[in-house]
C-alpha positions in Angstrom: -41.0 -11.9 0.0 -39.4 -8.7 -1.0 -35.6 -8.4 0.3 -34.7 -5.9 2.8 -31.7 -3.5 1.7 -28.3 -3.0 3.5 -25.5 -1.5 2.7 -21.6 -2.1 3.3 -20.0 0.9 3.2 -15.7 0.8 2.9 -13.7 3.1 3.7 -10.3 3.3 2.3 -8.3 6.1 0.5 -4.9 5.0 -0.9 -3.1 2.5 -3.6 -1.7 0.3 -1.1 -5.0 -0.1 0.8 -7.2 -0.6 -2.1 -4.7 -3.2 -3.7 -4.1 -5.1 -0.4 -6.9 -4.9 1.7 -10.2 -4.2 -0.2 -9.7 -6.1 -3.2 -9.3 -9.5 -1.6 -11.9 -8.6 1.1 -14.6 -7.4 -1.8 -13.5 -10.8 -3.6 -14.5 -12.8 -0.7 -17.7 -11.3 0.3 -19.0 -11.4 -3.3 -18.7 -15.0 -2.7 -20.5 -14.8 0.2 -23.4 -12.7 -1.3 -23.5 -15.1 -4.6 -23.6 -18.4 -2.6 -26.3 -17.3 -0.1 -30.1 -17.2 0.5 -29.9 -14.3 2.5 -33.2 -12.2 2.8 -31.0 -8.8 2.4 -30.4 -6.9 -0.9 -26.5 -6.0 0.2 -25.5 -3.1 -1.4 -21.3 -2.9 -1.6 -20.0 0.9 -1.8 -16.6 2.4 -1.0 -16.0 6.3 0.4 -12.7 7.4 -0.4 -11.2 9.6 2.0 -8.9 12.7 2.3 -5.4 11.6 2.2 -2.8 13.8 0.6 -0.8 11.4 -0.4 -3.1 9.4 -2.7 -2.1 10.0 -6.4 -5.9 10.5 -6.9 -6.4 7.8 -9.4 -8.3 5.6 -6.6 -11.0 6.0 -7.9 -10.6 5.0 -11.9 -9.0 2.1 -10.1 -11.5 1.0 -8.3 -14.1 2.4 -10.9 -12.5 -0.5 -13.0 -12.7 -3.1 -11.1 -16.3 -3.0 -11.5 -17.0 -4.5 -7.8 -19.2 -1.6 -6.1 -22.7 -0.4 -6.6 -21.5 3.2 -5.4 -17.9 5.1 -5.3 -18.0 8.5 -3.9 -14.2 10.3 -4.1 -12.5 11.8 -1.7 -12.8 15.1 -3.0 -16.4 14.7 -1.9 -16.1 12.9 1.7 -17.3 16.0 3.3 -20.4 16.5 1.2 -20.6 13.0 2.0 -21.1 13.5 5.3 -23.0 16.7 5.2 -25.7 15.3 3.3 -25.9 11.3 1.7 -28.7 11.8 0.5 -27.0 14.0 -2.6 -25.2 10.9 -3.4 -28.1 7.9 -3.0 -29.9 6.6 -1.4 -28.8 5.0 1.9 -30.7 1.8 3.5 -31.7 2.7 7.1 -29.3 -0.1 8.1 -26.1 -0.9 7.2 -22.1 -1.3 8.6 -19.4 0.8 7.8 -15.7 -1.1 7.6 -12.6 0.7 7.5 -9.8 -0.9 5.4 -7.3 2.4 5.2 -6.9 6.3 6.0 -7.9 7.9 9.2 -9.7 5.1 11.5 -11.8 8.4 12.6 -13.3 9.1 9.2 -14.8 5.6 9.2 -16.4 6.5 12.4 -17.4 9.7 12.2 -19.3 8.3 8.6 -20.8 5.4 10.4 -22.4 7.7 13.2 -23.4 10.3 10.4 -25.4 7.4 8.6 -26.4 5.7 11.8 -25.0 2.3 10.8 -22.4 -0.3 12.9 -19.0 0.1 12.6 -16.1 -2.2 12.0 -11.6 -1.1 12.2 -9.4 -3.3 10.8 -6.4 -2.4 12.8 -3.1 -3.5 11.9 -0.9 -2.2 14.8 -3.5 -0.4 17.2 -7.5 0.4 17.5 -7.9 4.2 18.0 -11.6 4.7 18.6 -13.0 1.6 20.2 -15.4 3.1 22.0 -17.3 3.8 18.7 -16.4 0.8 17.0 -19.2 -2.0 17.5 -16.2 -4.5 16.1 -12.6 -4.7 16.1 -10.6 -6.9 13.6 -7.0 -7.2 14.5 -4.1 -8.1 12.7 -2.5 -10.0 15.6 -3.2 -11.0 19.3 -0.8 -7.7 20.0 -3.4 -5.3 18.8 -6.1 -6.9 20.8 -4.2 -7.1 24.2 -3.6 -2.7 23.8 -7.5 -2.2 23.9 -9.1 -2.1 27.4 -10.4 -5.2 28.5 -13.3 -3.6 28.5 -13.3 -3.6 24.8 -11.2 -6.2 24.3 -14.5 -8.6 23.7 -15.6 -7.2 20.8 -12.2 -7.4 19.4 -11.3 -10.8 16.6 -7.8 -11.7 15.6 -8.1 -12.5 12.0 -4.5 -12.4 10.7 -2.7 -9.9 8.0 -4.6 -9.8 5.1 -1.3 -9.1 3.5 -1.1 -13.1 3.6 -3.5 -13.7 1.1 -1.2 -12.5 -1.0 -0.2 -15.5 -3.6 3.4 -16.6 -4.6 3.1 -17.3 -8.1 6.7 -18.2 -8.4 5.5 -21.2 -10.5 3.5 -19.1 -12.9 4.0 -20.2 -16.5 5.4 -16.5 -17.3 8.9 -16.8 -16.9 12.0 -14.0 -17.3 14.8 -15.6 -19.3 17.6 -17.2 -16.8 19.0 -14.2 -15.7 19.3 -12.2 -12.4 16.9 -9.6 -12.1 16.3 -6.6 -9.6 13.0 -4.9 -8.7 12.9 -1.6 -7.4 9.6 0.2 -6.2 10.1 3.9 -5.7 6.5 4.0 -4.7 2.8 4.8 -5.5 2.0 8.2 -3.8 2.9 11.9 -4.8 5.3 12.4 -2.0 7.3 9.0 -2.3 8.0 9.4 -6.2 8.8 12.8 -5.9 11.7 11.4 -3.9 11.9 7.8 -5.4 12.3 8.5 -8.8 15.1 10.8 -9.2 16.9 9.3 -6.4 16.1 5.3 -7.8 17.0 6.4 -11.3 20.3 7.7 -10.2 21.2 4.4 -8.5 20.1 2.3 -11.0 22.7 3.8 -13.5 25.4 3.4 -10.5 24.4 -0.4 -10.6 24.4 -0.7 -14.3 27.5 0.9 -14.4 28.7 -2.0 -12.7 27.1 -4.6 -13.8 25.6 -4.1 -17.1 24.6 -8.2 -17.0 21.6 -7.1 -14.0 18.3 -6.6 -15.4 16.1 -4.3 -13.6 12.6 -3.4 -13.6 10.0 -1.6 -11.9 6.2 -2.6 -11.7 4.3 0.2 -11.8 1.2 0.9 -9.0 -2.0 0.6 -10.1 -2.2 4.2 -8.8 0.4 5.7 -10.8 1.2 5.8 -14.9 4.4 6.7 -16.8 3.2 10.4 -16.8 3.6 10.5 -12.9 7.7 9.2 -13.8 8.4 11.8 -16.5 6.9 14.5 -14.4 9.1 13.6 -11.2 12.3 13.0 -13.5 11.6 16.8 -14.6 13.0 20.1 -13.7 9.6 20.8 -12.5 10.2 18.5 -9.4 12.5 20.3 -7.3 14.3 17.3 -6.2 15.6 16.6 -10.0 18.4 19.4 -9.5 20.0 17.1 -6.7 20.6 14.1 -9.3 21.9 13.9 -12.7 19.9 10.7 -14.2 16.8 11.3 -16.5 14.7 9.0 -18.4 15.7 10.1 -22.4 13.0 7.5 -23.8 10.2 5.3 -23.3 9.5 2.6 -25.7 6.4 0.7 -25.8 7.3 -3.6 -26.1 4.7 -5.9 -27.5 4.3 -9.5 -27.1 6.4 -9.9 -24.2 6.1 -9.7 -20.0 6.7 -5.9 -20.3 5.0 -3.2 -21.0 8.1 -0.6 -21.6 11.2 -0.4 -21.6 13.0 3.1 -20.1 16.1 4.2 -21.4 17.7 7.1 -18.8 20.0 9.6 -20.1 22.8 7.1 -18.8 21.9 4.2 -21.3 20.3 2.2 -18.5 17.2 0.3 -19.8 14.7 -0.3 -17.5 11.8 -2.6 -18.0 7.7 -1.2 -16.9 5.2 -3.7 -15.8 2.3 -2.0 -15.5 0.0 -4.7 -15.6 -1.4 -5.5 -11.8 -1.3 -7.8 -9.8 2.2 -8.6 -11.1 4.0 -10.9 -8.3 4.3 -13.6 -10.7 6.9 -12.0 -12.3 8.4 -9.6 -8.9 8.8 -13.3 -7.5 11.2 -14.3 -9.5 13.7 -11.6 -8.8 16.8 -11.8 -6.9 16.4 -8.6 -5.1 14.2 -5.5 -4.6 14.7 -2.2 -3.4 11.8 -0.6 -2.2 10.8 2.7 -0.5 8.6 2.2 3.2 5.2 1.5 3.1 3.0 -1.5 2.0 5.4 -2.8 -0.9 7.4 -4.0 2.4 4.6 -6.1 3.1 3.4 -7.2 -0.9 7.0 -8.1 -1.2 7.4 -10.3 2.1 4.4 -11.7 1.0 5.9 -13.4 -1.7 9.4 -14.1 0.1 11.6 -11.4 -1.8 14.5 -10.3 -0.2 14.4 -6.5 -0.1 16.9 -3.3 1.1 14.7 -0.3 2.5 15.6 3.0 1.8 14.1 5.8 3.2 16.9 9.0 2.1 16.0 11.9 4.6 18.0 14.3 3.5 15.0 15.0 1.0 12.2 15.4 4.4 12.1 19.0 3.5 10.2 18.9 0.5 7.4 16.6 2.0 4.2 18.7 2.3 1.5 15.4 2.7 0.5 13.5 5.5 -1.8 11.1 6.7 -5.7 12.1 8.2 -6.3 15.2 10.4 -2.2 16.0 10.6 -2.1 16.1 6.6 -4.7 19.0 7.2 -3.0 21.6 9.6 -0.1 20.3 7.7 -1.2 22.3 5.0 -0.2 25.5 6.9 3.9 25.8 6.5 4.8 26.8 9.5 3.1 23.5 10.9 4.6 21.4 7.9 7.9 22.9 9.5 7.7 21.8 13.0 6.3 18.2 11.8 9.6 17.7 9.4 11.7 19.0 12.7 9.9 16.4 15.0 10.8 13.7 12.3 14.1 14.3 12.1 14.9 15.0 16.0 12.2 12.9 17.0 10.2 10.1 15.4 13.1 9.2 13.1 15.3 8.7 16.0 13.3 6.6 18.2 11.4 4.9 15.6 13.1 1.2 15.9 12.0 -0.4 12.6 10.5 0.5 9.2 9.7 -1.7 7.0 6.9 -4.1 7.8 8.7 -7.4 7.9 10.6 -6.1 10.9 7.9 -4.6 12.8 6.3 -8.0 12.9 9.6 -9.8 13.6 10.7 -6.7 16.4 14.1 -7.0 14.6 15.9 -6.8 11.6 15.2 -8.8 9.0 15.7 -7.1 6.3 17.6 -4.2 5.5 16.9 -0.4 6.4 19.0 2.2 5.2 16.9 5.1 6.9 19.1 8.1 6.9 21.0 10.6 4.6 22.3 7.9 1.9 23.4 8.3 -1.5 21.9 6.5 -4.7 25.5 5.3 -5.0 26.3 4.1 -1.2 23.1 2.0 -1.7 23.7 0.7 -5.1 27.6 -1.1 -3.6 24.8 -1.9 -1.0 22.6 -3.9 -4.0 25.4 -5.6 -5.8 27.0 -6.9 -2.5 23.8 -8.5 -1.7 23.2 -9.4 -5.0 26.3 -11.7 -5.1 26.3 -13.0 -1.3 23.5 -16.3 -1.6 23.6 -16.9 1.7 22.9 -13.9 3.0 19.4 -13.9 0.3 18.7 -17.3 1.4 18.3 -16.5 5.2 16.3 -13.3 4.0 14.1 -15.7 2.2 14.3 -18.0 5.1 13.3 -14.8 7.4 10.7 -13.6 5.6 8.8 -17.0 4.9 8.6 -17.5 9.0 7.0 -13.8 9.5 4.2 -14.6 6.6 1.0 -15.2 8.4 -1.5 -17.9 7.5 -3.9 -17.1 4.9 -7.3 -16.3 5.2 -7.9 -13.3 6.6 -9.8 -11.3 3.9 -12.3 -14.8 4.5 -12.6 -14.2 7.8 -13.2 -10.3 7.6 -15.9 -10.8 4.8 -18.3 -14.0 7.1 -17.3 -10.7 10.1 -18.9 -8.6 7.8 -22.0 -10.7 6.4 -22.9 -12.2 9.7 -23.6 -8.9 10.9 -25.8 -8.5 7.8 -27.3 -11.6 9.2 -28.1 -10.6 12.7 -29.1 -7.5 11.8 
């Protein structure tokens, strides 16, 4: 009996997202697929979508993961829609799941191909209406939707959880303290992050040359992307006096490279991914917003956020349809005045840990702060145990159970199923 084709369509669009959510979900329902008798050919493809502040190496990434049967970039989403048929052929049935970007572009996709639709919302369902399923993050997201579409809505859990604590991983940095900092993965973040990280990591080597710091690079980003922001060609630079003066490849050893700024602080690369067997056995992180709030609670890190603001005038990317008419500066203008008198004002918390606690848990410094205010911040923490153990202690409580991706991917091939 000949099988019948279907397709599963993701749609995603930056590092975080791909890392995080579609990897684990694309592991799980490969399983599915490989265990079953099912009388459907299931074709797995990811759209990637506009979103200006992807680095726009998703799609090598997820080229190399070797997990998909079609990859379309987002450069071509639009073409997409005009006309599939340019870039395959598409099953007459199939389900479209959105796991990052715009929740609109996932359904304006699934209507163009006429397949079902499926949002995994973290925080809130925008288009449920259109959406044949809802997966939620928590029973929060669910009890926001009309209770006229609140049936069609599952709580699965953060698929954050399934995020693994290799603390007990037989790589092991030597018996030292260690710091992480993660200045990001997209354009906007590093433009920011990297001068303004570099600078406080010399304050904090300054004063404690004994630390050892590293950063583990996203998947999304390369060494190129940190020499470029550390240059005069990132406006940003002329703020800051620390520079990287060399990078040094390191063989045999859990690194990849070693940076030396133009301070004498060395700073060891991972570039190597996933890497939370070695980010889990550091003392402390300091991260930008964004999903390494999550990776990172995911694996029980105690972390400072930093957000500096006096930078917000040189952002010019945002997310979905705003990123768009941001485009235009006069629009870009009123967006960074609505942050600043707005949004950054009445926003209560940050960094994910705290938005799913509804208090602080870990630090935010969200504001016009210095590398060098921030780096007394560090080695105060640094040295204060208890204070690292109740983050520990805080964080561990907030991590959800795992199994989430699981549940998303039997969501996704039992709709296969019924079809």
């Amino acid at each position: 009996m000949k099988k019948k084709s279907f397709a599963v369509v993701i749609i995603s669009n930056g590092p975080g997202e791909l890392t995080t959510w579609v990897k684990p979900v694309i592991n799980q329902l490969k399983k599915l697929i490989n265990s079953s008798n099912s009388n459907y050919n299931i074709s797995l493809r990811l759209s990637l979508v506009p979103c200006p502040n992807a680095t726009g190496r998703e799609l090598q990434v997820a080229n190399n993961w070797d997990e998909f049967d079609l990859i379309t970039a987002a450069a071509s989403f639009w073409k997409l829609l005009l006309k599939p048929s340019k870039f395959s052929n598409w099953p007459k049935k199939g389900i479209v799941v959105f796991l990052g970007g715009d929740q609109f572009w996932s359904v304006l996709l699934a209507k163009r191909l006429g397949y079902k639709s499926i949002t995994y919302a973290e925080w809130i369902a925008r288009w449920p209406r259109w959406n044949n399923y809802i997966v939620a993050m928590n029973n929060q997201v669910k009890e926001k939707l009309s209770r006229k579409h609140q049936s069609k809505c599952f709580v699965i859990g953060d698929l954050m959880a399934d995020i693994k604590n290799h603390s007990s991983s037989s790589i092991r940095l030597r018996d030292q303290k260690w710091l992480a900092i993660l200045p990001g993965s997209k354009k906007t973040k590093l433009s920011i992050g990297i001068p303004y990280f570099l600078q406080m990591a010399d304050c904090i080597s300054k004063e404690d040359s004994n630390l050892k710091i590293l950063i583990p690079i996203a998947p999304t980003t390369n060494l190129d992307d940190y020499l470029y922001f550390q240059s005069h060609k990132n406006p940003i630079t002329k703020f800051y006096s620390s520079g990287i003066k060399t990078i040094r490849k390191i063989d045999n050893s859990a690194f990849d490279y070693i940076i030396e700024t133009n301070k004498k602080t060395k700073i060891y690369i991972i570039s190597t991914h996933p890497n939370y067997e070695i980010l889990s056995q550091c003392r402390l992180a300091v991260t930008t917003v964004g999903a390494n709030t999550a990776e990172l609670a995911s694996i029980n890190l105690p972390m400072i956020v930093v957000l500096p603001t006096q930078h917000l005038g040189y952002m010019k990317a945002w997310d979905g349809i705003i990123g768009i008419f941001a485009k235009v500066s006069f629009i870009n203008r009123l967006i960074i005045s609505l942050l600043k008198t707005w949004y950054l004002k009445n926003k209560k918390y940050f960094a994910w840990p705290n938005i799913k606690a509804k208090k602080i848990i870990v630090p935010e410094r969200i504001g016009n702060f210095s590398p060098e205010e921030i780096a007394k911040e560090v080695l105060i923490l640094l040295n204060d145990e208890q204070a690292l153990k109740d983050q520990r202690n805080n964080l561990s409580k907030q991590r959800g159970k795992e199994g989430a991706a699981k549940k998303l991917a039997e969501i996704i091939f039992r709709t296969v199923i019924l079809k």
